[in-house]
Structures are given as C-alpha cells and as structure tokens.
DSSP file (Angstrom, degrees, kcal/mol; ACC not computed):
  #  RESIDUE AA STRUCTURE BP1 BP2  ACC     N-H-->O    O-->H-N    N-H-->O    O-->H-N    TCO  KAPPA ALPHA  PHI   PSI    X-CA   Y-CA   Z-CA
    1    1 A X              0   0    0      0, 0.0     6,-0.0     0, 0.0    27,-0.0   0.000 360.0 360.0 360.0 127.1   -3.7   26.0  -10.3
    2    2 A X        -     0   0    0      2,-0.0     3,-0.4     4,-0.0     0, 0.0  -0.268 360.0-116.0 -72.7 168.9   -0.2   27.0   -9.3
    3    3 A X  S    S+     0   0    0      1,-0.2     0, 0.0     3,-0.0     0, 0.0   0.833 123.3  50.3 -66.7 -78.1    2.8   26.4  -11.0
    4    4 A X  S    S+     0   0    0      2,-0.1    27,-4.8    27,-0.1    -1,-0.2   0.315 103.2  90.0 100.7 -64.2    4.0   24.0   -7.8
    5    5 A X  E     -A   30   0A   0     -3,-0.4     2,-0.3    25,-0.2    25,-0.2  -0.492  56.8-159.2 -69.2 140.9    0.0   21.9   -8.1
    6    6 A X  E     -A   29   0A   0     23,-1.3    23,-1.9    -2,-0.1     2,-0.3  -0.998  19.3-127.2-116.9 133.1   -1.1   18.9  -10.0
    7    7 A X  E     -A   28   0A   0     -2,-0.3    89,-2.6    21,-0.2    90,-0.8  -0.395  26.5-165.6 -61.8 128.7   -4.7   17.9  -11.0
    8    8 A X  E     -Ab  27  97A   0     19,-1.8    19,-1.2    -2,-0.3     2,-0.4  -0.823  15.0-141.0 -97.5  72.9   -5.5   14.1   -9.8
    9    9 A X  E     -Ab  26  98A   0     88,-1.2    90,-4.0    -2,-0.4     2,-0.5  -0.472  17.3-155.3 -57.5 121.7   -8.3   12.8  -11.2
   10   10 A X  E     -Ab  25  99A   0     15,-3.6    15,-2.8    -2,-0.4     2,-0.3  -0.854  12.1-172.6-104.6 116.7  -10.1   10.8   -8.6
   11   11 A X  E     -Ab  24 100A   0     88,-2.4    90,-2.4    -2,-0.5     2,-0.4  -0.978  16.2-156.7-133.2 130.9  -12.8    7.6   -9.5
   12   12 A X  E     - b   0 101A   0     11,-1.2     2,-0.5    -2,-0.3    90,-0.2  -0.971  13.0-179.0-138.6 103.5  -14.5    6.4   -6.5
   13   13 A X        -     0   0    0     88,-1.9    90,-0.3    -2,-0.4    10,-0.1  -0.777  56.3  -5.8-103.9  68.6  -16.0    2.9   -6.2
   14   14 A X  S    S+     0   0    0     -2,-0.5    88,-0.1    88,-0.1     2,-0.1   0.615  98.7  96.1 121.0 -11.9  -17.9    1.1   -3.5
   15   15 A X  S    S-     0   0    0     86,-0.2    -2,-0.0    88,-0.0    -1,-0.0  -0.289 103.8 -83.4-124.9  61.6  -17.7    3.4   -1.1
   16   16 A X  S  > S+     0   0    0     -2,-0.1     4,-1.2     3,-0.1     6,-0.1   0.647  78.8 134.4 -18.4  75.0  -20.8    5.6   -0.9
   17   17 A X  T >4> +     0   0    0      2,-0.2     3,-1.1     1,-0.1     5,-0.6   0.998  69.4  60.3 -46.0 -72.5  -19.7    8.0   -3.6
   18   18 A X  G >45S+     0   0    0      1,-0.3     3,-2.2     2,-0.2    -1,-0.1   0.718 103.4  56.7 -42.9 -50.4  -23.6    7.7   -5.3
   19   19 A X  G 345S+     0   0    0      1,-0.3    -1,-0.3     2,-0.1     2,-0.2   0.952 113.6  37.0 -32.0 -68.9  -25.0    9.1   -1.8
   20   20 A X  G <<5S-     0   0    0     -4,-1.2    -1,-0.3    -3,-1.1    -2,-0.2  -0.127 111.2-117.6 -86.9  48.8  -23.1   12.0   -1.9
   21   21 A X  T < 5S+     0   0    0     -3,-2.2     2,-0.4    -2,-0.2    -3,-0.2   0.598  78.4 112.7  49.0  18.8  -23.2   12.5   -5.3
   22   22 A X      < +     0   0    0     -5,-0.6    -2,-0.1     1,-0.1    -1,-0.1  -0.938   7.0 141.1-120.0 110.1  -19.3   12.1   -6.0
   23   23 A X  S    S+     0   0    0     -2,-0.4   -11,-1.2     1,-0.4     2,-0.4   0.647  80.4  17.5-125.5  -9.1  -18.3    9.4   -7.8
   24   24 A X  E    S+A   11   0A   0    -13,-0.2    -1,-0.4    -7,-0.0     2,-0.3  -0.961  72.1 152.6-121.0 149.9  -15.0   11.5  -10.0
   25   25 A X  E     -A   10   0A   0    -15,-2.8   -15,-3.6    -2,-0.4     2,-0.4  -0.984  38.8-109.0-164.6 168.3  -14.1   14.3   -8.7
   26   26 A X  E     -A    9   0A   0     -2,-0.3     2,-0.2   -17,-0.2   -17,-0.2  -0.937  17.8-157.7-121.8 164.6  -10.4   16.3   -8.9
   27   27 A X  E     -A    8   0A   0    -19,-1.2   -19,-1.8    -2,-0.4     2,-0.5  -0.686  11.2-150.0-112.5 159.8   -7.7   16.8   -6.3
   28   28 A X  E     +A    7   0A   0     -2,-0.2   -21,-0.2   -21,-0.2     2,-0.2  -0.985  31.0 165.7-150.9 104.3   -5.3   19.4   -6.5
   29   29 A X  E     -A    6   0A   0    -23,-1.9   -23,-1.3    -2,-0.5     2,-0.2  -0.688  39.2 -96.8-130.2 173.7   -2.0   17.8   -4.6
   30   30 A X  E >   -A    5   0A   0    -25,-0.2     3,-2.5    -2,-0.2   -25,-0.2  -0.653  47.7 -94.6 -98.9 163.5    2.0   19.4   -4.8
   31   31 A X  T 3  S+     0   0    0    -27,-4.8     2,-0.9     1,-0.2    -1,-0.1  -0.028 115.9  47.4 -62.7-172.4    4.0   18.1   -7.1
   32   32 A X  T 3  S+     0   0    0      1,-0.1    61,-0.4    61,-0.1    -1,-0.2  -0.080  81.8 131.5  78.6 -53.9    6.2   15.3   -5.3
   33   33 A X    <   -     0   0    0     -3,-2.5    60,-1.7    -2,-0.9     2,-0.3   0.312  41.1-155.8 -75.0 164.8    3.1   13.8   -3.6
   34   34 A X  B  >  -D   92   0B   0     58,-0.2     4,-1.9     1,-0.1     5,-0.3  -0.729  46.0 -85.7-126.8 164.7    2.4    9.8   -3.7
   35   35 A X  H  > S+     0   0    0     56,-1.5     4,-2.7    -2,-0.3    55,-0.1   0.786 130.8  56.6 -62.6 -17.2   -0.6    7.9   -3.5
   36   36 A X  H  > S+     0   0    0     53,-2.9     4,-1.4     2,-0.2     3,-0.3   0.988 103.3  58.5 -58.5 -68.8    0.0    8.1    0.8
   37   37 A X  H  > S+     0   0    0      1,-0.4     4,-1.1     2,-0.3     5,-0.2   0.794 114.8  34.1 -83.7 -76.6   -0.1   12.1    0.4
   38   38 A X  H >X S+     0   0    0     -4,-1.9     4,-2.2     1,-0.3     3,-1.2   0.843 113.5  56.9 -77.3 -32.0   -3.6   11.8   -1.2
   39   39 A X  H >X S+     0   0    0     -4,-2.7     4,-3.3    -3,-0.3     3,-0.9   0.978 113.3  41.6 -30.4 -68.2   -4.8    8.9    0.9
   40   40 A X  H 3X S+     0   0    0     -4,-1.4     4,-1.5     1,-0.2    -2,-0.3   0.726 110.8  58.0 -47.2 -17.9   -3.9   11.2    3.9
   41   41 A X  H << S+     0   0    0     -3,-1.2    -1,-0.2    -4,-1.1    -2,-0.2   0.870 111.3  42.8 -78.1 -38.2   -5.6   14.1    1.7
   42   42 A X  H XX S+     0   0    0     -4,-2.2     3,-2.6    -3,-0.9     4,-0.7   0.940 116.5  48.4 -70.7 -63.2   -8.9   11.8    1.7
   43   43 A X  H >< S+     0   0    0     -4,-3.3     3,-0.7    -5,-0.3    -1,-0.2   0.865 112.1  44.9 -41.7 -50.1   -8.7   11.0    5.1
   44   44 A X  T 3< S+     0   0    0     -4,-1.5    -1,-0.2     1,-0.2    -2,-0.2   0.283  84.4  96.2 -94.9   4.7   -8.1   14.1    6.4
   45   45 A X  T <4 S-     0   0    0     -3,-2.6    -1,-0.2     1,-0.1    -2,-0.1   0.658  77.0-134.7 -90.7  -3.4  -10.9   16.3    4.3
   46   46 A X    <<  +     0   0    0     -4,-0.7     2,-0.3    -3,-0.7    -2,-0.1   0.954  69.0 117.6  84.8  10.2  -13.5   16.2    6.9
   47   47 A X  S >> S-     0   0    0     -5,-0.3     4,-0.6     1,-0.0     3,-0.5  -0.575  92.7 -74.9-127.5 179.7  -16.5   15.2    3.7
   48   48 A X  G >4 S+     0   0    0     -2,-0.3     3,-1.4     1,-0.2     4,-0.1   0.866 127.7  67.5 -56.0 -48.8  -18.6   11.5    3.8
   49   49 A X  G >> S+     0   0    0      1,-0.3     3,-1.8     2,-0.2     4,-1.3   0.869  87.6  56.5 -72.2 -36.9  -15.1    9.8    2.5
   50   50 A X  G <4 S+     0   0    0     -3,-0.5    -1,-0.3     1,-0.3     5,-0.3   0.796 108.5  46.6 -65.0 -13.5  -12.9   10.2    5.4
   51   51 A X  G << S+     0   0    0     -3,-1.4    -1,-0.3    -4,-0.6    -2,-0.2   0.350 115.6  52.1 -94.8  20.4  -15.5    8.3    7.8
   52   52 A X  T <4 S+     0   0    0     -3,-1.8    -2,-0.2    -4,-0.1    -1,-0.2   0.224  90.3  85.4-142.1 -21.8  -15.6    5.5    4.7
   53   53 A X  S  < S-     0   0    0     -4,-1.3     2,-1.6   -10,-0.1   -14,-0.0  -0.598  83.7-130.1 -88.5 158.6  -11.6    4.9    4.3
   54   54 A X        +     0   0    0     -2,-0.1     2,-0.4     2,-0.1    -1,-0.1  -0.190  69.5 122.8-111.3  77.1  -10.5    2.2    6.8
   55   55 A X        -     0   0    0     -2,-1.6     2,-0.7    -5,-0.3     6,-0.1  -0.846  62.0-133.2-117.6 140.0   -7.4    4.7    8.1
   56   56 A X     >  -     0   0    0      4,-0.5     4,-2.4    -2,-0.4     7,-0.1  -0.879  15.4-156.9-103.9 125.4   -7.7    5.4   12.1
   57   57 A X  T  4 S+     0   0    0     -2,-0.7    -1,-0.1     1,-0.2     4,-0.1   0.705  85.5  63.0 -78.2  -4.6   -7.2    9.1   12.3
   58   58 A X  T  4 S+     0   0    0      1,-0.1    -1,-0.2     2,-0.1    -2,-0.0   0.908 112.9  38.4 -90.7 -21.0   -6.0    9.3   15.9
   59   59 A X  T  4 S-     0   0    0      1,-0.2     2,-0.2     2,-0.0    -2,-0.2   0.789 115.1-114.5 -78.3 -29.3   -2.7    7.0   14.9
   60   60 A X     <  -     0   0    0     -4,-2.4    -4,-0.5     1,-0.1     3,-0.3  -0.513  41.3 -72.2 102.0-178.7   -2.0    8.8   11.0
   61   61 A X  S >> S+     0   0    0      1,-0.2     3,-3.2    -2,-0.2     4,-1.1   0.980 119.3  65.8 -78.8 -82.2   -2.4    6.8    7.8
   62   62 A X  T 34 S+     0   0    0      1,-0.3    -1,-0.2     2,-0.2     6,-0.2   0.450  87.7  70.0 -56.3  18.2    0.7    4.4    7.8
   63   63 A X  T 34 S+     0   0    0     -2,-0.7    -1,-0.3    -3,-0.3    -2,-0.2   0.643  97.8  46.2 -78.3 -21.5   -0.3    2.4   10.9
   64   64 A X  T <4 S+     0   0    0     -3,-3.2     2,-0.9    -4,-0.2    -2,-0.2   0.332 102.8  81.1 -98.4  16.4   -2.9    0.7    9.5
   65   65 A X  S  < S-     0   0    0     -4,-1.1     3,-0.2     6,-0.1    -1,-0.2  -0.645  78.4-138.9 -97.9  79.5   -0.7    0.0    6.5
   66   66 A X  S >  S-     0   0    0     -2,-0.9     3,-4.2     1,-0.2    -2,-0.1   0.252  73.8 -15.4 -38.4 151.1    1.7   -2.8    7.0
   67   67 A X  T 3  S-     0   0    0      1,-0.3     2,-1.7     2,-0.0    -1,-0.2   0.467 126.7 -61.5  20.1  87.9    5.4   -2.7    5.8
   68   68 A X  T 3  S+     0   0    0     -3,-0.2    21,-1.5    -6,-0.2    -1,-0.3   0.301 103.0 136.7  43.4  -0.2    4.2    0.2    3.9
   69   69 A X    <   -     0   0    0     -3,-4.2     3,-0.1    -2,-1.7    -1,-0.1  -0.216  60.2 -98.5 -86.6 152.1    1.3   -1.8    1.5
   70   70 A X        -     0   0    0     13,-0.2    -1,-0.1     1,-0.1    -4,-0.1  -0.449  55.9 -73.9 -73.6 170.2   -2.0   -0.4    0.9
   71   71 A X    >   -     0   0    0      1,-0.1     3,-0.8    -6,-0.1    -1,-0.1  -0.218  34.6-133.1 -75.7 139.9   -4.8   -1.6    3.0
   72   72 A X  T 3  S+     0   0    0      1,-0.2    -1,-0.1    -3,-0.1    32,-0.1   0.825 105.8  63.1 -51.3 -25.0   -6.0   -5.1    2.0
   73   73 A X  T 3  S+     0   0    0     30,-0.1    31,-3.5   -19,-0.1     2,-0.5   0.914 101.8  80.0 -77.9 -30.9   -9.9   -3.8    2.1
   74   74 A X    <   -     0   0    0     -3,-0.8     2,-0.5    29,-0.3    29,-0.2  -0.648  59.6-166.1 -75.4 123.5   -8.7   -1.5   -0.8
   75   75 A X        +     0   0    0     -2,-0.5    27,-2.2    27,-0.4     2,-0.4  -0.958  23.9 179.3 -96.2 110.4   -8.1   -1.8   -4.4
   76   76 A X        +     0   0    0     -2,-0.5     7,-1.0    25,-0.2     2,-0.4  -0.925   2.1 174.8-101.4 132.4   -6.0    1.4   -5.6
   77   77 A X  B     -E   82   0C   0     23,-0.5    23,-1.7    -2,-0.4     2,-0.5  -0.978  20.5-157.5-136.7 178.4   -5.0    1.7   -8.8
   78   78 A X  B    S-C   99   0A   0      3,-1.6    21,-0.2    -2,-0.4    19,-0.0  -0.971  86.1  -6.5-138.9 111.8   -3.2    4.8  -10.8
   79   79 A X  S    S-     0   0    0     19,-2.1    -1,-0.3    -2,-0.5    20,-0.1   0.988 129.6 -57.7  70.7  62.4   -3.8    4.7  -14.5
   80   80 A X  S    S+     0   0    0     18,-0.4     2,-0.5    -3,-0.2    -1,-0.2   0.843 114.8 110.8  52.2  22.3   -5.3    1.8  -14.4
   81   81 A X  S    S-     0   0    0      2,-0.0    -3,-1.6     3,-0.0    -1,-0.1  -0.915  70.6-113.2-132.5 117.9   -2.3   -0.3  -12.7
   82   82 A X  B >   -E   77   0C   0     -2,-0.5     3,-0.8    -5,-0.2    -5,-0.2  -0.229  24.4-127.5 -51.1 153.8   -2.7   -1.7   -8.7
   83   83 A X  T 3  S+     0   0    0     -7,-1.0   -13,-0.2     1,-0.3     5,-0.2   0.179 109.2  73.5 -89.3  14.7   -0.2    0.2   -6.6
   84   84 A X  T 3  S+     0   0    0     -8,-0.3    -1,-0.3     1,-0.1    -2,-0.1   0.513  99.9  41.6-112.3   6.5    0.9   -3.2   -5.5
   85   85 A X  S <  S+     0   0    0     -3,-0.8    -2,-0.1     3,-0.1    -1,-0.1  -0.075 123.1  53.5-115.0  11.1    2.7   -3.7   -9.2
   86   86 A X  S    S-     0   0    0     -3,-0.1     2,-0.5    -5,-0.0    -3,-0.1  -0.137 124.8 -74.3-132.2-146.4    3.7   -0.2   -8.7
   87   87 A X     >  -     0   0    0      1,-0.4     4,-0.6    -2,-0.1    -3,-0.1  -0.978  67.8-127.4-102.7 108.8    5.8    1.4   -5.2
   88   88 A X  T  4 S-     0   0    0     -2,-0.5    -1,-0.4     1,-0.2     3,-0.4   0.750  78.1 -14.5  19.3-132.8    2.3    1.2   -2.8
   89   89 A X  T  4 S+     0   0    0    -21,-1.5   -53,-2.9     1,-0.2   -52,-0.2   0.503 135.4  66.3 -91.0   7.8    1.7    4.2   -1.3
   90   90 A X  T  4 S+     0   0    0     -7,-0.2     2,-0.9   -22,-0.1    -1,-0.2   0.298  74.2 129.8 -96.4  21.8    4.9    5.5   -2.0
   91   91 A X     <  -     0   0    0     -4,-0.6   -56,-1.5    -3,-0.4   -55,-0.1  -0.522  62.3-115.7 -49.3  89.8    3.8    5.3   -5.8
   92   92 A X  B     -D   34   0B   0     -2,-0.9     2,-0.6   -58,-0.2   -58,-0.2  -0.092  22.5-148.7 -19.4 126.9    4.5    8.9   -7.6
   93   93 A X        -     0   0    0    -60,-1.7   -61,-0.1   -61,-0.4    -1,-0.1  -0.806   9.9-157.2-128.7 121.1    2.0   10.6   -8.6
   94   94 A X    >   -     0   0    0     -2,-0.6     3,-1.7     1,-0.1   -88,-0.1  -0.353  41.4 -86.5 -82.0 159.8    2.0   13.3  -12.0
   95   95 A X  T 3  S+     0   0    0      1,-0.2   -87,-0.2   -87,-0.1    -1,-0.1  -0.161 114.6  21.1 -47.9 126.5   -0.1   16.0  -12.9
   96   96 A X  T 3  S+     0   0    0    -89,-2.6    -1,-0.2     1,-0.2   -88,-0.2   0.650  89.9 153.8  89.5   9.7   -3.7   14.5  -15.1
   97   97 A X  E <   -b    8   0A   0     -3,-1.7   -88,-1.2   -90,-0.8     2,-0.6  -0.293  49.0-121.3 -85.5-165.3   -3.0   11.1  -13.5
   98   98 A X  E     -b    9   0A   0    -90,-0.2   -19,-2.1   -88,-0.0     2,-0.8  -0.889  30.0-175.7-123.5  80.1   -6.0    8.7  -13.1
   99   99 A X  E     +bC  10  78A   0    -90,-4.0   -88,-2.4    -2,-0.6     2,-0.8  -0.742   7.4 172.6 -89.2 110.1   -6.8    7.4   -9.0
  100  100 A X  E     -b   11   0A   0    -23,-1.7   -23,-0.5    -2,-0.8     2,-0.4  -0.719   9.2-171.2-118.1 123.2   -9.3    5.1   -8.6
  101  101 A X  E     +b   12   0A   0    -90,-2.4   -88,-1.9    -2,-0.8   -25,-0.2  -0.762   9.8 166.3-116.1 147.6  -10.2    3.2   -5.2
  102  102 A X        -     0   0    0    -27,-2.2   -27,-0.4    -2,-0.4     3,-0.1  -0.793  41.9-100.7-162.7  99.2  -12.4    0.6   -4.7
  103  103 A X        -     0   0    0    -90,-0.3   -29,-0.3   -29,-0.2   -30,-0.1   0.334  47.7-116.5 -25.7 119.1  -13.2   -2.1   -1.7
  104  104 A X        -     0   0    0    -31,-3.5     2,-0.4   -32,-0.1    -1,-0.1  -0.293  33.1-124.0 -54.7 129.6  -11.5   -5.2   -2.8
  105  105 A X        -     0   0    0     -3,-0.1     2,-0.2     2,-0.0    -1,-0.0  -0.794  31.2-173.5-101.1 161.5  -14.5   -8.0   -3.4
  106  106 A X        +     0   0    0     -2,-0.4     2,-0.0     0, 0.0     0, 0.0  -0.432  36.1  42.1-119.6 175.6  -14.3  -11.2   -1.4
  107  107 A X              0   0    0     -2,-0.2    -2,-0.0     1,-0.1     0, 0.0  -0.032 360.0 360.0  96.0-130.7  -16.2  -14.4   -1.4
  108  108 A X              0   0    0     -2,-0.0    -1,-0.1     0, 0.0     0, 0.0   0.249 360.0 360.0 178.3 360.0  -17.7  -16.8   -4.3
C-alpha cells in the first residue's frame, strides 16, 4: 500500500454480496477520499456491485443524489454511524475505517 493509500474496510448487506461470494471485502482509496469517492469507486468497478447500486452511470454518481444526500434506497454507515448524522457523501474517510451499505427496509 503506498504511503498516499488507505485501506477501507467494506461490509456489504442486501445486495447480492452471498452470490458472489463478497460480503467484506477491502478498498484501497487516496487519502482525501469521502464516502462519494468510493461510492463512485463501487459504481465504477465493472464486478456484480456496480449493476446492484442504484447510481445511473451515463449521468455520474451525484445526480441521483439530491442536495448532495445519499440515496434513500441505501443505508451507509462509517463506523457504525449513518452518513446522514455525518457530512453524506462528502463524509471523510481514514485509513482502517469501517463502510457498510445496506438497502434501507420498508414496510410493516
């Protein structure tokens, strides 16, 4: 890992991780990056998750993202904390922290 890289640890809920056999996995993002930067990282890796996030890739990430808020079908959180108690997706993120996303559940 370069000096410049931080480890992410990534936890994956809801979205068929257990198909493809990822439910943790790590990301390796620069320092600086926020919870958009690895949302776009997800979106944009081309594997089973990017066709599973509900991001339209021909507009980029922050159009389906209102006033900046993560998507309503999603639950993010970083350490254990929603990024909606946090900055969203402009949320900082440090080296070893803890992402985990997960469909938001509905109905009774």
């Amino acid at each position: 890992m370069d000096m410049e890289d931080m480890e992410i640890h990534l936890r994956l809920f809801g979205l068929g991780e257990q198909a493809a056999g990822r439910t943790e996995s790590t990301m390796h993002l620069s320092r600086g990056d926020t919870v958009g930067s690895l949302m776009e990282a997800l979106r944009t890796e081309g594997s089973y998750l990017s066709a599973r996030l509900p991001f339209n890739p021909s507009t980029g990430l922050r159009t389906n993202f209102a006033q900046n808020k993560a998507e309503d079908r999603l639950l993010i959180l970083v350490n254990g904390r929603s990024v909606h108690t946090l900055q969203d997706l402009d949320t900082p993120l440090t080296d070893g922290d803890q992402v985990t996303i997960m469909p938001k559940a509905f109905g009774g």
